[in-house]
C-alpha positions, -999 to 999 in steps of 0.1 A, spaced: 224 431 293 203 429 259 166 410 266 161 389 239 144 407 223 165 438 221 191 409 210 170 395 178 154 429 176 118 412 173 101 447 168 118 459 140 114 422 121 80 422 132 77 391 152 79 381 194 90 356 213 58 332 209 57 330 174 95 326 169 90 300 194 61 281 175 84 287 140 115 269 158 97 239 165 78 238 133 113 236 114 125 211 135 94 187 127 102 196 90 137 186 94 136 160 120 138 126 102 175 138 93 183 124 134 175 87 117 184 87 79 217 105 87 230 79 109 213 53 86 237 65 58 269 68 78 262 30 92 269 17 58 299 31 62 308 15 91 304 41 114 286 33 150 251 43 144 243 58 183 274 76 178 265 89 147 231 100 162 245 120 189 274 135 164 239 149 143 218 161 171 251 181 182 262 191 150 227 204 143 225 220 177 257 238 172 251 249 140 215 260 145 226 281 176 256 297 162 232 306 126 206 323 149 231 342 176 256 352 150 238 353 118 206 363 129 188 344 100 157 322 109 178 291 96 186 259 112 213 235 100 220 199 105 243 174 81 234 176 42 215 152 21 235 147 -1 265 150 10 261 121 38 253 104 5 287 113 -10 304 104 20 293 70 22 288 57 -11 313 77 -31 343 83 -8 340 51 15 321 23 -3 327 42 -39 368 46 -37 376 29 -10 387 50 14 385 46 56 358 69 66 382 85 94 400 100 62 366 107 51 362 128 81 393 150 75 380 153 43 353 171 58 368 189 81 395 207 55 364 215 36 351 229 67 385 249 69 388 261 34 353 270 36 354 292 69 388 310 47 366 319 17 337 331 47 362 352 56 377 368 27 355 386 1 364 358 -25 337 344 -13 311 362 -38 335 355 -65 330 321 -60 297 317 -58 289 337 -85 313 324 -112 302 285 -108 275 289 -139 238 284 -126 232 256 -150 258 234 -134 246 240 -101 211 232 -111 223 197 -126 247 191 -94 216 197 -73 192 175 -97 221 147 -100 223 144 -61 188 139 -57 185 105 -87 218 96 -68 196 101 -35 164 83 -54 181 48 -70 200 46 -34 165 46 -13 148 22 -40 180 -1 -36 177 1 2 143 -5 4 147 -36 -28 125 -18 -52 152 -19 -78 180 -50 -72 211 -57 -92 208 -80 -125 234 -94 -147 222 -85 -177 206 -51 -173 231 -40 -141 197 -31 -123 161 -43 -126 126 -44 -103 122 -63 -71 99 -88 -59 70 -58 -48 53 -85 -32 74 -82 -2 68 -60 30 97 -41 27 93 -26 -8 56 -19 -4 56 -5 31 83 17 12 60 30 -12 29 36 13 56 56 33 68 73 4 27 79 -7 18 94 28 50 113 34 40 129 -2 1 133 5 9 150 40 33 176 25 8 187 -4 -16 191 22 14 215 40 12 191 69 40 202 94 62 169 102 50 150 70 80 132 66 86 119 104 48 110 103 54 89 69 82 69 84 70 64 117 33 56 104 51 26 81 75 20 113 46 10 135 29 -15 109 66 -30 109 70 -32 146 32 -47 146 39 -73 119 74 -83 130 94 -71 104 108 -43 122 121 -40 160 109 -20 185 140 -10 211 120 17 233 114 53 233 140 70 261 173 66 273 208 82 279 223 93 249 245 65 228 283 69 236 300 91 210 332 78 216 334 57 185 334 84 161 345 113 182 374 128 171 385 99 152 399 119 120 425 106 100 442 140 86 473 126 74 451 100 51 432 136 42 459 157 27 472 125 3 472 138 -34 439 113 -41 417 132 -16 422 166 -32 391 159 -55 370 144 -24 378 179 -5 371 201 -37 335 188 -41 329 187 -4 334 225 -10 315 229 -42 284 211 -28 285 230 9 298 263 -4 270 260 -34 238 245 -12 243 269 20 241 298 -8 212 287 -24 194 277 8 202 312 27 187 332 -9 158 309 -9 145 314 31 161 350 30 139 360 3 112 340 20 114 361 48 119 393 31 152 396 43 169 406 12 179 442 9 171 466 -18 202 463 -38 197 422 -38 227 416 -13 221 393 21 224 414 56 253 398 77 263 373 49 299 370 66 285 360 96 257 334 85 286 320 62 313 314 92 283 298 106 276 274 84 317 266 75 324 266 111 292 241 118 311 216 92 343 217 109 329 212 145 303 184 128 339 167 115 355 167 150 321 153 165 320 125 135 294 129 107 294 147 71 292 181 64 264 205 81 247 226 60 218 254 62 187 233 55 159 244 31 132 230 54 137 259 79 110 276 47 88 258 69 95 279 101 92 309 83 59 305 71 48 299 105 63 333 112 97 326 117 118 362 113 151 363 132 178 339 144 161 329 177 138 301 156 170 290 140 182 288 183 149 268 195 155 243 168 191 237 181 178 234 216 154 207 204 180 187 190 199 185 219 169 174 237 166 144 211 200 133 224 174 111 250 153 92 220 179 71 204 163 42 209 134 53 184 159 60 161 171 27 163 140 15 157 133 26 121 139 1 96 154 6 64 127 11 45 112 40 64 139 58 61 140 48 19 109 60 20 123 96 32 150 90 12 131 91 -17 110 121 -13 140 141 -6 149 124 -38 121 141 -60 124 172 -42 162 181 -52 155 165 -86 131 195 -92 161 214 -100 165 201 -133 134 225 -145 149 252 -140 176 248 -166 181 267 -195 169 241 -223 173 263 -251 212 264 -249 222 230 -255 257 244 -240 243 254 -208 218 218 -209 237 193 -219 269 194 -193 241 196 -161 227 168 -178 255 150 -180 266 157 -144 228 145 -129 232 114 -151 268 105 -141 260 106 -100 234 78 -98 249 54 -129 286 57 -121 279 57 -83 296 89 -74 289 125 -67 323 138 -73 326 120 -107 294 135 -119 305 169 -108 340 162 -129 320 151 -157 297 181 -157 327 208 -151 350 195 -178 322 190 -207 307 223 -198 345 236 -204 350 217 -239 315 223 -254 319 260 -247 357 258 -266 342 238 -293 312 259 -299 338 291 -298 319 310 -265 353 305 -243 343 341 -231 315 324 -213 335 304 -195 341 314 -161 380 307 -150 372 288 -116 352 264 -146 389 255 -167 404 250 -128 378 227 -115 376 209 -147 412 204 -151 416 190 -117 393 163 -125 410 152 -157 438 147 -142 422 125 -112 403 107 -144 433 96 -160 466 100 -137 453 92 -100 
């Protein structure tokens, strides 16, 4: 029987036990506060909020562990910013659907997803979505992510005349927001490990102190999971109408996971000579199958998480870091009660530096081709004004098709573009 570190092979990555140790826990401070805002999102669905809890910690469990035995990648996962958004606002609030058809939603993604893991279409895939468009799917999340945590925490309120307009910032909620969102923001320039659990719990206290937020303990059993276990609707799933919700599940997961897994790879100088990603198929059936398992258990997709940088630079090399930070969220199976007992605007105030940090994506884009520009553009400015992920994504995907027609560069048009574009025309104007 392997040790581990025969298993992890800690000598030839350089590393031992104590210092993947120390990097597991420091990428589950950096990733922590998603045990609260994840559940916080799915509530306004109308999902059971200790249920919810539980259905992250395990989700992120089970995908952490299975990245880290299988993959062998110093990356932990846990359900997507992002797509909890998409979940909640655009499928259940945004078109109305039950979230239990939400769920099978997710959990066909999950499917189609562990497919293309296991097939070598996967590549194709990734590589023919043009980078512009992801960059303006990944900016456009985040502004959907930003005016979502400025609602929550009544920065910005609905008007009339102007469909949105400032708060009254004399109020606790909105300013305790904004000291959150200052501190969480100060902490992480200084590289502070846990910045954004120490923002919202610094804000927290002064609630709890001042009465505006309510303390309901520290410890306990875990929250039954029975009102979101297993309660998929797949019937509701397959209807024509959910084709689109499925498709951008994929596009987001399929499209985040890759980016993420380049980024902490190259990080941790894991990326071979020739560019490619040791044991992609693995780390990929990983991820797909920590979606599918997160579906059955009742939240949104998992995804690999870009915070687990964090765990790296505190010398984080192989998959065992990626399985200490799944241990430790089974352990926070026992501290729902603090999770209960972050108001709304703590977790706005997370909300919203997550919100600047995705949005940074919009940089990158290639400014000088209005063809490339504009259709990202268009995509990032359609999620947060029309209230919708997938419609952005549809928006982006079909003018990127039409302004490369008009302006005679079809060539550059990647096939999968025309296919994902046409689907969403005809959910714009037939479904």
């Amino acid at each position: 029987m392997k040790s581990l570190a025969q298993y992890f092979e800690f000598s030839k990555a350089g590393t031992n036990f104590k210092t993947e140790t120390l990097a597991g826990v420091t990428t589950f401070l950096a990733m922590a506060y998603i045990t609260i805002v994840n559940p916080v999102i799915l509530s306004d669905a109308g999902m059971d909020f200790g249920a919810v809890f539980v259905a992250t910690c395990l989700a992120a469990a089970f995908g952490s562990i299975a990245m880290g035995l299988l993959g062998n990648y110093p990356i932990a996962q846990a359900p997507g910013m992002g797509q909890n958004a998409f979940f909640t606002y655009g499928v259940v609030l945004g078109m109305g659907h039950p979230w239990p058809v939400a769920l099978g939603a997710v959990f066909f993604s999950g499917v189609i997803f562990l497919i293309l893991s296991a097939l070598p279409v996967r590549e194709w895939l990734i590589n023919s979505i043009p980078r512009n468009l992801k960059l303006g799917i990944s900016g456009g999340i985040g502004l959907f992510l930003g005016i979502i945590a400025l609602e929550n925490a009544k920065i910005v309120v609905d008007s009339p005349a102007t469909l949105v307009k400032l708060g009254d910032l004399s109020q606790w909620e909105p300013l305790l927001c904004l000291a959150g969102f200052a501190i969480i923001t100060a902490l992480a320039y200084r590289k502070l490990m846990g910045a954004v659990v120490i923002g919202m719990l610094s804000v927290t206290v002064i609630g709890w102190i001042t009465g505006i937020a309510e303390f309901k303990g520290v410890m306990s059993l875990p929250p039954s999971p029975a009102p979101v276990l297993f309660k998929l609707d797949f019937a509701g799933a397959l209807e024509v109408g959910m084709v689109t919700v499925i498709i951008t599940m994929l596009i987001v997961d399929v499209f985040d996971t890759a980016g993420t897994m380049v980024g902490v790879a190259n990080r941790a100088g894991l990326i071979q000579k020739d560019g490619s990603l040791p044991r992609l198929g693995k780390a990929l059936l990983s991820d797909s199958g920590a979606t599918t398992f997160g579906a059955l258990m009742g939240t949104s997709s998992t995804t690999s998480y870009i915070e687990s940088a964090a765990g790296v630079e505190a010398g984080g090399r192989t998959g065992f870091t990626a399985v200490v930070t799944g241990i430790i969220f089974l352990l926070c199976l026992f501290f729902s009660p603090i999770a209960q007992s972050v108001p709304a605007y703590a977790t706005a105030a997370a909300l919203l530096f997550v919100a600047c940090l995705m949005t940074r994506s919009l940089a990158d884009l290639n400014w000088d081709d209005h063809t490339e520009s504009a259709p990202a553009i268009i995509a990032a400015i359609a999620m947060p004004l029309g209230y919708s992920i997938a419609d952005g994504i549809g928006l982006g995907f079909i003018s990127y098709a039409v302004i490369k027609v008009l302006s005679g560069r079809i060539t550059q048009c990647p096939p999968v573009v025309f296919v994902v574009a046409g689907i969403f025309a005809l959910k714009f104007f037939f479904l």
